[in-house]
C-alpha positions in Angstrom: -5.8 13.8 17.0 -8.7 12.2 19.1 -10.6 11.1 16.4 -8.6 8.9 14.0 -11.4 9.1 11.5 -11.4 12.8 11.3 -7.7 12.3 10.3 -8.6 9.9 8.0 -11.5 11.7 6.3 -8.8 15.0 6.0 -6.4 13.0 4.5 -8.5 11.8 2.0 -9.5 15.0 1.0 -6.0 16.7 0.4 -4.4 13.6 -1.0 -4.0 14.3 -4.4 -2.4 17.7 -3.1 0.2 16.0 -0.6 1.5 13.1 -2.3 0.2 14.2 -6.1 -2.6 13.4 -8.7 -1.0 10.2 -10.2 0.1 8.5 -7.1 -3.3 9.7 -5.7 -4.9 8.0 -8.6 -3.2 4.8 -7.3 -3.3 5.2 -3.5 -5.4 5.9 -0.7 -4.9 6.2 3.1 -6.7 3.6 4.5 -6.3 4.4 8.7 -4.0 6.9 10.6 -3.8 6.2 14.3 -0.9 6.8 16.6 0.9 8.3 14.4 1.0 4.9 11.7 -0.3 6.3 8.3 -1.4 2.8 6.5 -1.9 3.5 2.7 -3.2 0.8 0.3 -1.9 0.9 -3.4 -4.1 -0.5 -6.4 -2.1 -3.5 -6.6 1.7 -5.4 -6.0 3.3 -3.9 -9.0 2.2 0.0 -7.3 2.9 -1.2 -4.0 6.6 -2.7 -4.7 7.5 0.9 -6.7 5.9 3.1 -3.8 7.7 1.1 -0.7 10.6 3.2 -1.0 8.8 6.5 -1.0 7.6 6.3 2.9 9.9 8.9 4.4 8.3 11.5 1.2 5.0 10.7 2.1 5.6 11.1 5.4 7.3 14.4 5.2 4.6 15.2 2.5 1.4 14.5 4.8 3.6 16.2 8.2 3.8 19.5 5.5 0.8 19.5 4.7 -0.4 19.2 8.7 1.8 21.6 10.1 3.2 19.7 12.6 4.3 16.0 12.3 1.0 13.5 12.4 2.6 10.5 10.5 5.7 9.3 12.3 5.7 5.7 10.1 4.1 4.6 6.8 2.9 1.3 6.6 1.5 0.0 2.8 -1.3 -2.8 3.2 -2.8 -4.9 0.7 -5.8 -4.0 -1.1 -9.2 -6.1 -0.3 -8.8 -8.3 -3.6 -5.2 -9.2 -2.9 -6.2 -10.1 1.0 -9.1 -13.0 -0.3 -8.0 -16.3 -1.0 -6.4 -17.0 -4.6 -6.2 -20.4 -6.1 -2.7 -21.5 -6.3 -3.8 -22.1 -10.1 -4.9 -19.1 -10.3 -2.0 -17.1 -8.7 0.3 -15.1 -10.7 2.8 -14.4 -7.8 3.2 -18.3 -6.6 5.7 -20.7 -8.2 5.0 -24.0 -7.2 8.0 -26.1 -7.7 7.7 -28.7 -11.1 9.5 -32.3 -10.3 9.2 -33.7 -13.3 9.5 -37.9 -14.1 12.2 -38.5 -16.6 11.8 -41.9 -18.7 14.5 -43.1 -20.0 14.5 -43.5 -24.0 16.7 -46.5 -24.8 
């Protein structure tokens, strides 16, 4: 399609149809140019159990189409995952503990 955002706006609409109304509820296509759909999911723990749904969503949107559009999903990180976290703060970084050992004699 010539204009990616037409795609994009399309998409949005029929997305709870293609793909379903609880992974809708959890996922949005984000940009769909050259035939790279790029979806963002709510969060890691959505993202990490949809990664190995990309041929069914691509099948799903090329159904949906009528002809093939997406030829490779891509799953991106949402805006708040994609801003700087404190290490502190970070649920997802271990930082690695040395701790001093005194000896009790």
């Amino acid at each position: 399609m010539k204009r990616p955002e037409a795609t994009i706006t399309w998409l949005a609409a029929v997305w709870p149809t293609v793909v379903g109304r609880t992974l809708a509820a959890h996922t949005r296509p984000v940009r769909c140019t050259h035939g790279r759909l790029e979806i963002r999911a709510d969060g890691k723990p959505w993202q990490r159990q949809i990664e190995g749904l990309s041929a069914e969503f691509r099948a799903s949107v090329n159904k949906a189409w009528g002809s093939t559009l997406v030829r490779e999903v891509k799953f991106v990180a949402t805006q708040a995952e994609l801003r700087h976290i404190s290490k502190e703060l970070d649920n997802n970084h271990t930082p690695f503990v040395r701790g001093n050992r005194k000896r009790v004699g």
